[in-house]
N, C-alpha and C positions, 0 to 999 in steps of 0.2 A: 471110527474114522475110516473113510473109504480108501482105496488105493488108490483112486486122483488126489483126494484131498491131501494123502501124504506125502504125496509125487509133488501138491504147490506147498506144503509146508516144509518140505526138503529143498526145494529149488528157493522159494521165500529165504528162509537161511543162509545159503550158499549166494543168494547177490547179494546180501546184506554183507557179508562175510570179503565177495569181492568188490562193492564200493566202498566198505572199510579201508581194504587195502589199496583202493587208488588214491585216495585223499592223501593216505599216510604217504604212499609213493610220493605225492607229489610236490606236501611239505618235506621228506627226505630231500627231494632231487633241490629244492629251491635251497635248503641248507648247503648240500653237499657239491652241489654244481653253482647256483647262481652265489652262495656265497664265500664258500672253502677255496674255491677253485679259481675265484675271480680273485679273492684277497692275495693267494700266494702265487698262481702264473702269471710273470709278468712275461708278456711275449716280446721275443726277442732280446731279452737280456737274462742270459743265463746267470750269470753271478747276485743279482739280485732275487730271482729267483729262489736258490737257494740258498740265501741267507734268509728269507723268508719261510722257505722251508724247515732251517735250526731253530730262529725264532719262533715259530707259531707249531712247534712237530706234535702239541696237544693234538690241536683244532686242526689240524694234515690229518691224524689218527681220528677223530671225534668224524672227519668227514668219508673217512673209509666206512668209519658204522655205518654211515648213512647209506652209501653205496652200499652195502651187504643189505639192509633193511629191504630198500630197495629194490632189490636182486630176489629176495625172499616174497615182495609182494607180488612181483611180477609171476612167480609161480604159483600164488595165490587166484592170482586177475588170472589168470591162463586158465586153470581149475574151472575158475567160478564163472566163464563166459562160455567155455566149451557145455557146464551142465544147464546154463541158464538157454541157450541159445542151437542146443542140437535138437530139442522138437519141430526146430522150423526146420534147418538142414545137419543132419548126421556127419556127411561126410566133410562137409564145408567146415560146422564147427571143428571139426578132430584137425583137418586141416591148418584153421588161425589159431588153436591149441599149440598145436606142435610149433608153428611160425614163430609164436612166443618164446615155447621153452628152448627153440634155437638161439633167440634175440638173449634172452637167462642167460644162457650157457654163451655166450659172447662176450654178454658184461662178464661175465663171469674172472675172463680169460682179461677181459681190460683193468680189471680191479687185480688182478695179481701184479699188472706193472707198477700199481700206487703202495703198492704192499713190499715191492722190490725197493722202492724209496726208502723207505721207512725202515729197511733191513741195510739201505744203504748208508743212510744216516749213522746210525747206531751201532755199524760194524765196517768201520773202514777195513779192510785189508791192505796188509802192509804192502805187498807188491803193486797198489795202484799210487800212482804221484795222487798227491793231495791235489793238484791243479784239477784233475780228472773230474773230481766229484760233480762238481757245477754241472757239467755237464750231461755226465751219465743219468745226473738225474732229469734235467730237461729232457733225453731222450726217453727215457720211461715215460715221461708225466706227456711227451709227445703221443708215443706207441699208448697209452690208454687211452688219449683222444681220438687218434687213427683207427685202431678197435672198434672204440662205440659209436665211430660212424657206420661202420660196417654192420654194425648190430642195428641203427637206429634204420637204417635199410631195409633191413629184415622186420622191424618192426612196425612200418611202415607201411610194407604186406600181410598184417595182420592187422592191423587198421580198416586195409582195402577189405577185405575181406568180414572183418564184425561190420564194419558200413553198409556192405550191401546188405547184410543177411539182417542190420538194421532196419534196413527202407524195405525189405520185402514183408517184415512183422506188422500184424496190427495192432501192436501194443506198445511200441519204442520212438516215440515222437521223431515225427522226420525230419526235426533239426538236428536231431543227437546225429542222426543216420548223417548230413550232409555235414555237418561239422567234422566227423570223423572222416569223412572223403577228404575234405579239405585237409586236414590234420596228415591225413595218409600219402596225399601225393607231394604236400608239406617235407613232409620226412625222410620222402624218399629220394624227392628230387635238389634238396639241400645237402644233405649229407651225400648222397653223390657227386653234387658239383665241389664240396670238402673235399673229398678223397684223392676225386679225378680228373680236379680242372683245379687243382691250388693255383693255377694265377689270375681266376677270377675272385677269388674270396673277397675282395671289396663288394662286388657285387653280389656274391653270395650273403654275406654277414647283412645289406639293405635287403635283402630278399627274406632272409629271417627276421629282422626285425619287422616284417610287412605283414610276415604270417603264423609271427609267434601266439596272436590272441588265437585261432582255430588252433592250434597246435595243443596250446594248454588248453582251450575250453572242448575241444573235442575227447578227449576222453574222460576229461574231469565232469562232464555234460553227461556221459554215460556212466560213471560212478555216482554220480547225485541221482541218477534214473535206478539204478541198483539197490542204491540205500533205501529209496523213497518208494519205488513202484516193484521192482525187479521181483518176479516167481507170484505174484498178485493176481495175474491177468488170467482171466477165463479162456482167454485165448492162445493159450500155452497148449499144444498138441502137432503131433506129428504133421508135417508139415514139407510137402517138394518145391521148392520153389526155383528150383530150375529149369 
């Protein structure tokens, strides 16, 4: 075997490796976000909140797994797009590399406040009034929301970024490439009007639901391209496209 051919049977591997890991991402996030999170945050009433919390502290636990899985693919998908995607540009991929494992290390940091829950439940301390709890855990399960807008920001410029270095390839179909634009200014520009404009969320929340199909299909588009074609192409090679 030559040292191309094991250069595409090492990159072959390694997208196989990271469209594994977006799928799984993204039945994690529909478990752990679209269904853990909608079941127990009831917004704006803290007291029901956390009774839901007592009640269901399995499936609150069962959806932190998710989020760690999650968290774990993402440094997977970071890996596996920086090796699949640096012979077109070196510094560009190390770049949406790094973009990612900041976006990791954000969640990171949001998954500790669902984890403070969970410590909170289970270990009242006697110096807080019982009235408290309600509360304190709304604001954690707040502060993880607030977080992973901040993250989804950052990930959003890693998006922008596999996008183009997508449309500049001759081997990554130029849907996947506009989808993830779409996806990328999706993500960036919602979760910032979240953060920084809370008194438009009416309009923010219609704006996500507008743009939620590019959102999931844009990188679920590039993990089915991973699985399916990714490290294949003869057209893998150093490559400026700047």
């Amino acid at each position: 075997m030559t040292n191309l051919e094991k250069e595409r049977s090492n990159q072959r591997t390694v997208a196989i490796a990271g469209g594994i890991a977006i799928i799984i991402m993204a039945l994690a996030a529909g478990f752990s976000y679209g269904f853990v999170l909608e079941q127990i945050a009831i917004q704006g009433d803290t007291d029901a909140t956390f009774q839901n919390l007592l009640s269901s502290e399995g499936l609150f636990i069962a959806g932190i797994a998710g989020w760690l899985v999650i968290l774990l693919c993402d440094i997977v998908v970071a890996w596996s797009l920086y090796i699949v995607l640096q012979p077109l540009h070196k510094n560009l991929s190390l770049l949406a590399m790094l973009l990612r494992f900041a976006y990791a290390g954000i969640l990171g940091i949001a998954i500790l406040n669902l984890i403070i829950v969970t410590i909170l439940i289970n270990s009242r301390a006697s110096f807080l009034m019982a009235d408290s709890f309600p509360v304190m855990a709304n604001v954690f399960l707040i502060a993880f929301e607030m977080t992973w807008w901040i993250g989804l920001i950052t990930f959003g410029a890693h998006l922008l970024i596999v996008g183009y270095l997508a449309f500049q390839s001759e081997f990554i179909p130029k849907l996947v490439s506009i989808l993830l634009w779409i996806a990328a200014l999706a993500y960036m520009l919602i979760h910032a009007f979240y953060f920084f404009l809370p008194q438009w969320n009416a309009f923010t929340s219609v704006l996500e639901a507008v743009l939620t199909i590019p959102m999931v299909f844009g990188e679920l588009g590039l993990g089915i391209w991973l699985l399916m074609k990714g490290g294949k192409s003869s057209n893998v090679r150093d490559k400026d496209v700047m």
